[in-house]
Each structure stands twice: as C-alpha cells, then as structure tokens.
C-alpha positions as CSV (number, residue, x, y, z in Angstrom):
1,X,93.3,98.4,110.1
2,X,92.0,95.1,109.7
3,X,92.7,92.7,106.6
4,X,90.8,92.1,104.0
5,X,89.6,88.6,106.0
6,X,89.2,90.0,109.2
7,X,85.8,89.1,111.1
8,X,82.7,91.8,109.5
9,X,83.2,91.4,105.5
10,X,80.9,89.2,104.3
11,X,82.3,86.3,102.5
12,X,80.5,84.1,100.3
13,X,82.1,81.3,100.7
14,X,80.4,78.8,97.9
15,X,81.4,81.8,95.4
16,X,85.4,81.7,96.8
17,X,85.5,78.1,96.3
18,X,83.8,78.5,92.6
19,X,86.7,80.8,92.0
20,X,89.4,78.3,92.5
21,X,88.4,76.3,89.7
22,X,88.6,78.8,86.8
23,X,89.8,79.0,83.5
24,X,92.3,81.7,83.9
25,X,93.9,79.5,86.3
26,X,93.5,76.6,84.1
27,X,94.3,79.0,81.2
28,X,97.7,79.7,82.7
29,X,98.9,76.7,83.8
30,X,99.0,77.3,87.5
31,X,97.7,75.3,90.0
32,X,96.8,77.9,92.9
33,X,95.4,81.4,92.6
34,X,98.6,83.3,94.3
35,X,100.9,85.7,92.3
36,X,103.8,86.8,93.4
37,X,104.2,90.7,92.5
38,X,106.9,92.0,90.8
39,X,109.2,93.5,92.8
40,X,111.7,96.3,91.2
41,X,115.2,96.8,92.4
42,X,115.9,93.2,93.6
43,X,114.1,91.6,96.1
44,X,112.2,89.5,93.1
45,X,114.8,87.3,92.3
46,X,114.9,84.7,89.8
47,X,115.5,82.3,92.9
48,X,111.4,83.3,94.5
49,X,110.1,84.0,91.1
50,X,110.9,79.9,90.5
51,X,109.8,79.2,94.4
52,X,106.7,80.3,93.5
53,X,106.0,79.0,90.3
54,X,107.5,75.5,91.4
55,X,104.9,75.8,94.3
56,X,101.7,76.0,92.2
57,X,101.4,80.0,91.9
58,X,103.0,82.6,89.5
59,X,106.5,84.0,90.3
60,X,107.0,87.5,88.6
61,X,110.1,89.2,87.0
62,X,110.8,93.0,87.6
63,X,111.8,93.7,84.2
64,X,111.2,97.3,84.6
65,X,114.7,98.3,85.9
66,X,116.6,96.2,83.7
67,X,118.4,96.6,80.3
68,X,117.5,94.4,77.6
69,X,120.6,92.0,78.2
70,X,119.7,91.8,81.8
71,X,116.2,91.2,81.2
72,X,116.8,88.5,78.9
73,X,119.6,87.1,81.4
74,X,117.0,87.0,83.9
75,X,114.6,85.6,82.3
76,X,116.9,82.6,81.2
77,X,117.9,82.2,85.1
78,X,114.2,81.5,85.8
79,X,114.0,78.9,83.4
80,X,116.6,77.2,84.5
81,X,115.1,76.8,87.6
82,X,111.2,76.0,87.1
83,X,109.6,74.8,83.8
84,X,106.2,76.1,85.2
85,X,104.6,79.3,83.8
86,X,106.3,82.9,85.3
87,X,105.0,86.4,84.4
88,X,107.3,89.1,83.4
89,X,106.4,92.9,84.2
90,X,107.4,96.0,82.7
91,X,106.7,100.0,83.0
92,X,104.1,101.2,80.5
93,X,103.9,105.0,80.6
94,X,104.4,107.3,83.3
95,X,108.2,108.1,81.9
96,X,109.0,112.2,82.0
97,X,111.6,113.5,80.2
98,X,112.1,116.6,81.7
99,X,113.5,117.3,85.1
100,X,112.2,120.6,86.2
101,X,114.3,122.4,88.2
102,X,116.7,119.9,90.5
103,X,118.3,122.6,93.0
104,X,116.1,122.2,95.7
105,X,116.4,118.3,95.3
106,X,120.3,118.4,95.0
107,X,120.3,120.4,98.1
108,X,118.5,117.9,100.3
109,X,120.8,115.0,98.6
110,X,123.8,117.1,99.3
111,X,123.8,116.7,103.0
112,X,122.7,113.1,102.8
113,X,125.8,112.1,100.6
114,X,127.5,114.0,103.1
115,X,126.3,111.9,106.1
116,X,126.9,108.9,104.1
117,X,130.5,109.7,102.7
118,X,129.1,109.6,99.0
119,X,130.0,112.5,96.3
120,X,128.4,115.3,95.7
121,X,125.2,114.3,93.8
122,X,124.3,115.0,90.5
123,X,122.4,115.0,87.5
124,X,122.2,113.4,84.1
125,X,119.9,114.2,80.9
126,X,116.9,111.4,80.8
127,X,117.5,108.7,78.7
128,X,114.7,107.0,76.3
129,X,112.2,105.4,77.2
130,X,113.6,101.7,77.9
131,X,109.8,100.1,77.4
132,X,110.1,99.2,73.4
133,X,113.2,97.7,73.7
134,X,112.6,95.7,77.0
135,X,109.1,94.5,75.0
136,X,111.2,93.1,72.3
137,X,112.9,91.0,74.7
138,X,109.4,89.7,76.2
139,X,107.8,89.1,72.7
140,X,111.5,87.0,71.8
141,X,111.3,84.6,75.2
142,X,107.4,84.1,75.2
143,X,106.9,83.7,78.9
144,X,103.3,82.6,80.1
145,X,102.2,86.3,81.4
146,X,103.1,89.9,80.7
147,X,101.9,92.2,83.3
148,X,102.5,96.1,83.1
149,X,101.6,99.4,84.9
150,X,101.7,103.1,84.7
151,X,99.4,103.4,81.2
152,X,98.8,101.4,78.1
153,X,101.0,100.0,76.1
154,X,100.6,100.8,71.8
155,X,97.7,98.9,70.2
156,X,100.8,96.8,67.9
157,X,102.1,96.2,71.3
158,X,99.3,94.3,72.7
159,X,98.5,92.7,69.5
160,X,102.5,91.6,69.4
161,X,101.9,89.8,72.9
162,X,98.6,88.3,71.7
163,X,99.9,86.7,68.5
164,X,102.7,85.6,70.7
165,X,100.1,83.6,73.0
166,X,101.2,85.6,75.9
167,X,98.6,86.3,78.6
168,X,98.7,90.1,79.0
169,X,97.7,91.6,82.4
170,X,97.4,95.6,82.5
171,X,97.2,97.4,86.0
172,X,94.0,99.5,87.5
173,X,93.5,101.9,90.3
174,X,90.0,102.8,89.0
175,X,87.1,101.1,87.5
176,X,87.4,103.8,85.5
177,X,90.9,102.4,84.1
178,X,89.7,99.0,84.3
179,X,87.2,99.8,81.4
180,X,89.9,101.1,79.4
181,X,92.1,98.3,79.6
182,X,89.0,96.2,78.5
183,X,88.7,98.4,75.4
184,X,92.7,98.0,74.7
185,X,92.0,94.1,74.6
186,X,94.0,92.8,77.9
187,X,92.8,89.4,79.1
188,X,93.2,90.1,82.6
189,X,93.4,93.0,85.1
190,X,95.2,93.8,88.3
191,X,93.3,95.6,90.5
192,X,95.8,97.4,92.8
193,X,93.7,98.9,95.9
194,X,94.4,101.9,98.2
195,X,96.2,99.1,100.3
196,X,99.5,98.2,97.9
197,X,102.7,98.7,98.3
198,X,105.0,100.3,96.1
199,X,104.1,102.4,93.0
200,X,101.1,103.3,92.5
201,X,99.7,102.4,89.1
202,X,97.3,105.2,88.1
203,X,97.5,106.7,84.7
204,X,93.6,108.6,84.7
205,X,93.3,112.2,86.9
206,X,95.5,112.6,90.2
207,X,96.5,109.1,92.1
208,X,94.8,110.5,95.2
209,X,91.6,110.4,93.8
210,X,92.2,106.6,92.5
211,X,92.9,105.4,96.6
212,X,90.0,102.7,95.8
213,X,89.8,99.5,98.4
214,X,91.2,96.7,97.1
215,X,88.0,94.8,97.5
216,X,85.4,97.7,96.3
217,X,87.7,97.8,93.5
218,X,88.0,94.1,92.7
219,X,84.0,94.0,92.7
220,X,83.6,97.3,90.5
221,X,86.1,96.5,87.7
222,X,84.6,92.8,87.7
223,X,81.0,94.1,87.3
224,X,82.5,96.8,84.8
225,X,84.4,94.9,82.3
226,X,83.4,90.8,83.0
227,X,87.3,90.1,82.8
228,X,89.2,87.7,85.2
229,X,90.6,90.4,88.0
230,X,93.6,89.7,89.8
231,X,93.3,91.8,93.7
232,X,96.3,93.2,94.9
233,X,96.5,95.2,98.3
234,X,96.0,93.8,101.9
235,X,96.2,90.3,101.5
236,X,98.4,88.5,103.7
237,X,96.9,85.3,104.1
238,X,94.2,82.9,103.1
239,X,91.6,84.5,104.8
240,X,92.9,88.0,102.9
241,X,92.8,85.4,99.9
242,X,89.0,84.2,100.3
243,X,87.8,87.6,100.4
244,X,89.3,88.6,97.2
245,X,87.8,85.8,95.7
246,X,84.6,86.2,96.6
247,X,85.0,90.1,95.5
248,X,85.0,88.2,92.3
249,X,89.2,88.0,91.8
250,X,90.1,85.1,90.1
251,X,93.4,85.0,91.8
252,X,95.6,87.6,93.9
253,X,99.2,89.4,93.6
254,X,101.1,89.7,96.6
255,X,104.3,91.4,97.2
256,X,104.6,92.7,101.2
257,X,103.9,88.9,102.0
258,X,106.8,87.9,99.8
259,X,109.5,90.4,100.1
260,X,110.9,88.4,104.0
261,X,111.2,85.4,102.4
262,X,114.6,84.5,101.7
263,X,114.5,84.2,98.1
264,X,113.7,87.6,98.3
265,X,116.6,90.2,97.4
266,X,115.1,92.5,99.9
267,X,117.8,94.0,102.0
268,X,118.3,92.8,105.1
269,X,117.5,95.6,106.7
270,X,114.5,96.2,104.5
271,X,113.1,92.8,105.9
272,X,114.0,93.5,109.4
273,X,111.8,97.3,109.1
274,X,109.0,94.9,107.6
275,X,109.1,92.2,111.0
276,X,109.7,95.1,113.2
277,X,106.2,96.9,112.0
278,X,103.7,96.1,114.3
279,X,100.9,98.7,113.0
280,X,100.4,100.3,109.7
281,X,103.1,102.8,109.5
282,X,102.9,103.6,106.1
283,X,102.7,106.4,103.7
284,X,102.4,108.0,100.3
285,X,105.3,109.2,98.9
286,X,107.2,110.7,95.8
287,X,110.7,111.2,97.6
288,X,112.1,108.7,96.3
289,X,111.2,108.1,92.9
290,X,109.2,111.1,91.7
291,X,106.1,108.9,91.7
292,X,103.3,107.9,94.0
293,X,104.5,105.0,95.8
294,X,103.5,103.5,99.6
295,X,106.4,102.7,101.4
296,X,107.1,103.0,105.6
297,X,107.8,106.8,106.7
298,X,111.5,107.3,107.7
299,X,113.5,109.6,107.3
300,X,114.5,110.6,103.5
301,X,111.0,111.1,103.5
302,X,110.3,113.3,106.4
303,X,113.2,115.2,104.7
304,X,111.7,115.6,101.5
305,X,108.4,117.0,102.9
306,X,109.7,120.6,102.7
307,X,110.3,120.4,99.1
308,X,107.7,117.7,97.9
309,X,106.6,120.2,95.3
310,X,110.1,120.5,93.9
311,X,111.0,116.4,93.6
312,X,111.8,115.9,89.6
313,X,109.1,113.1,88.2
314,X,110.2,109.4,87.2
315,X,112.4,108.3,86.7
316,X,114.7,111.7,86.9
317,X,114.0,111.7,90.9
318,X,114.6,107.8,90.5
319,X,118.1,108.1,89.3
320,X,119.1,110.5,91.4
321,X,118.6,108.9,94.7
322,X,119.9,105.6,94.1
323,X,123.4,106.1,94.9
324,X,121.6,107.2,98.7
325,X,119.5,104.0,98.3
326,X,122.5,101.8,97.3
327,X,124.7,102.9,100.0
328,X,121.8,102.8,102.9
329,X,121.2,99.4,101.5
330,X,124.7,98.0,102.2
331,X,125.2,99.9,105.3
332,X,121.8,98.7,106.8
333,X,120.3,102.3,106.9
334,X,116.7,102.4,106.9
335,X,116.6,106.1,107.2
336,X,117.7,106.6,103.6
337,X,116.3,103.5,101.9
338,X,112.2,103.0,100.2
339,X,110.5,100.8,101.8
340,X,108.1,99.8,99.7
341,X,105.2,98.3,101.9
342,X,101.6,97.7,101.8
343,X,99.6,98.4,105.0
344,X,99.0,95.3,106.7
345,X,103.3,95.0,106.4
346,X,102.8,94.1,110.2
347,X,101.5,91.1,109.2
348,X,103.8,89.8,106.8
349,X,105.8,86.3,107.9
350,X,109.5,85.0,107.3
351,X,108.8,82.0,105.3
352,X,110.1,80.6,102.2
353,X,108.4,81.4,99.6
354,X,107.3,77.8,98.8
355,X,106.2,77.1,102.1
356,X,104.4,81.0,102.2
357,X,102.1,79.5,99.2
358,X,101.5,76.1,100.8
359,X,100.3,77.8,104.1
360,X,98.1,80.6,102.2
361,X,96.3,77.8,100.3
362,X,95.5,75.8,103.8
363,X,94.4,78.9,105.1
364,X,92.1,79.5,102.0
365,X,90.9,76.1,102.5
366,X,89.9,76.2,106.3
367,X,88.6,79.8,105.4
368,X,86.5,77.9,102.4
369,X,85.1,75.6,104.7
370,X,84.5,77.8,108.1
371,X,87.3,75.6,110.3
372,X,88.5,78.2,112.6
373,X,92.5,78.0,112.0
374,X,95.4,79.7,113.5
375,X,97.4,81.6,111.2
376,X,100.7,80.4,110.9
377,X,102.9,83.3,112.3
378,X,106.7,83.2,111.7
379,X,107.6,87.2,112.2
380,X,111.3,86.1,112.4
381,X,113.9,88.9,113.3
C-alpha cells in the first residue's frame, strides 16, 4: 500500500507550501505543521509530548486513561519541560455501561492468565464516566489545545473551553461528522482516515462504513465545513506530509511515526513488532478494548475471532484485559499485547522525536520544491 506521497497522487505543490503559513499554525503558537497524536496507555509521555513541542510541532497528552490527579500531574510534568504550546486529549462518548454477558469473554481470558501465571480473571461493575471530571482538570490548566474523540462533548463543555481560550479540536471519520462538529462550534477538526492506528473515532452509523481515506476525507470535510483540518492516517514522512496539505490539512497528527522514538513509553517489544513490520499487517479489531481499533494481528486477536460477537463494549472489555496486556508488556509478549498501528507501520523510523520533526519538515521542504531526496531511514532493531 503506498503512502499518502508515493509517486501517482497529484500534489499541488504551490497549495502545500500556502498551507504552511496559516493562521492556525500562527493561531497556536507552533512553528511546523506536525502533531504528535495522543497515545493512550503510555507511550506518550510527558518526555515526547515536550520533544515535540520544543521541536516546533504539538506534543499531545493521553488524558483519556488517567484520573484527575494523574492528569493534572501530567500535565504539570510537561510544563516543566517545554514552555511551548501542548494539546491535551480526552474520550468524549463512546462509554457503555453495561457489560452484556462476559462468560464467553472470561473463558478465553482464563486460559491466557493461565499461560501467563496471572489469576483467574474477573469482572467489576463500570464505573462513571471519567470525562466531566477529567474536563475540569483541562479547563483548570488552560493548555493551548484540547483534542477529543468518540462523540461530542455538552454544548457548556465546549463553551467552557472557548471562554477559556483553549483551541478545541473534535475527531471525524466522516464528512458527515465533520459537519457536525462545525455545528457544535469546534475550531478545528481531525480527520482520522481508514489508515490510523488505534481507536477508531466514529460516533455516526457502524465504523465500517466510516473507513474513509485519509486524503478523500481531508478534502471532503475541508470543502464541507471551511475549518482548518488536521489529517491523520498514513503519513510517515514529508512527502506523506505534502500531500495532506495540499488535500487542504492545515497540519497533520501522527502517532505510528512517533511511538519508536525513545521518548515514547511504547513497550519495547511493542517497538520492536513496529521495526520488524515490513508490509501492512494490520487489522481491525475489538478484542482488546471492545472498540474498533487498528492494531497488528497476533494472537489475542486471532483468539478472540470465535467470540467477537460476545466481546463486552468499552471500556468493560478494556478493563478486563489489562492485567493480560500489563503482564505481556513486561514479559516482552507480543502475542497478548494491542498493537496499535496504522498501516504504513513498516515505515515508521527509530528517531528521537525531535530529530523525527526536523527530518519530516526537510522532507516537506524538498517535497515543496520537487528535489528528489532520500528518505531518511533509521528502522533500528
């Protein structure tokens, strides 16, 4: 699968170089049109959310996870290691309370704790939903950017952030959800194409009918609403970059390309699955988290296949594989851990994070101004 920059799409490269000079960026604070993605669970740590900001682009913290306490706390670490502008993003919507029926789900994770040496696994009523009082802790520490995903936040939500001056950046799988994010009064949209990692964002109809390209979608929600777009999916480098920008994104959110740097909190052997990929070997899955996410197939996954239409929604199914996750994690089990990838993962790089920004914006820069370069490759180990 080629990226976004690959030879046959059709740049406009006066209109990419247009796009660098605009007043979101400007608006922001930032100096280069590259945003790091938030990054649940901890590879975004305050240490590459500050690399990046320090570098000229937007670092993002995963606030989604987090208690308030820890939110805050990690918000204060960032600060004290950048004085640039950071985002912070949290979960809005997509939280079920009920659980279904686990027994087909316990029974899977049964036989995995018992490979693993955990206990027996089990399962807890679902607490509240953590989103008003993790906002709280956003509207209290003003950072420059709120992002979120999953739905919309409340109307006195949004206007909270706005009165605040914080720039608020909702997520879109469709143009069809870019519109309604326009009507909610964001001031900027993600665009997350059929190419992301992770969770996928969609909160309209089934997320299988939201698989949009990240540049079709860019262009549509653009034409559609006449707000800055930020593209998210595919892009790897500054060629992946340019083409984004002249889909009409005003910058881009990566989070494949970021997760081998090390600032990242990425698992070792998480980063050593993402080097090792050498072709698009991912999927779309709910076996870990009860929600639509793209992540490399192993084998949890293949496991789950027989009773995919029994996994408990998020964050039930979230909570109840973690322990699995936690204790693949330290043992350096892929099998049993998400993956989260996008699907040009083969082409991510093992650079730090600061010197990952300065290479994508002289690759955007040769791209800008048709000097054929090579592509910095560091695949690491």
């Amino acid at each position: 699968m080629p990226g976004l920059g690959e030879p046959g799409r059709a740049l406009s490269l006066t209109a990419a170089k247009e796009m660098i000079d605009n007043s979101f960026l400007r608006h922001l604070g930032i100096e280069h049109p590259v945003i790091a993605a938030p990054m649940g669970g901890g590879p975004s740590t305050p240490a590459l959310v500050a690399a990046v900001s320090n570098a000229g682009g937007m670092g993002s913290v995963a606030g989604a996870y987090l208690a308030p306490a820890q939110l805050a706390e990690e918000m204060r670490r960032v600060r004290a290691a950048t004085e640039r502008p950071f985002a912070v993003n949290l979960f809005a919507g997509g939280y079920h309370p009920e659980i279904g029926d686990p027994a087909p789900m316990l029974a899977l994770l049964r036989s995995v704790h018992a490979e693993l040496g955990l206990p027996e696994p089990s399962i807890s009523p679902v607490p509240p939903d953590p989103f008003p009082a993790q906002l709280q802790v956003v509207l209290d520490a003003r950072p420059a950017a709120f992002s979120f995903t999953f739905g919309i936040p409340p109307a006195d939500a949004l206007r909270a952030l706005r009165e605040r001056g914080i720039v608020v950046m909702g997520t879109a799988t469709t143009v069809e959800e870019g519109t309604l994010l326009a009507a909610a009064g964001v001031d900027a949209i993600v665009a997350q194409g059929a190419e992301a990692g992770a969770h996928r964002g969609t909160f309209t109809g089934d997320f299988e009918r939201a698989m949009v390209p990240t540049l079709e979608l860019t262009a549509g929600i653009t034409a559609a609403t006449r707000l800055p777009v930020v593209a998210s999916g595919g892009v790897m480098d500054g060629r992946d970059l340019a083409a984004a920008l002249a889909a009409g994104a005003v910058a881009v959110q990566m989070g494949t390309a970021f997760l081998p740097c090390p600032e990242s909190g990425a698992a070792e052997v998480y980063k050593r699955a993402i080097l090792a990929a050498t072709e698009d070997r991912t999927v779309i899955t709910r076996a870990f988290s009860g929600r639509p996410a793209r992540g490399i197939e192993n084998a949890f996954i293949r496991r789950a296949e027989p009773v995919r239409g029994a996994i408990p929604p998020f964050p039930a199914q979230n909570t109840l594989t973690r322990p699995m996750r936690a204790a693949a994690a330290e043992r350096g089990e892929p099998g049993y851990l998400s993956l989260w990838a996008g699907t040009e993962a083969h082409r991510a790089r093992a650079l730090p994070a600061a010197e990952l920004v300065r290479v994508l914006v002289e690759e955007l820069r040769a791209a800008q101004s048709g000097v054929p370069v090579g592509r910095q490759d560091e695949r690491g180990e």
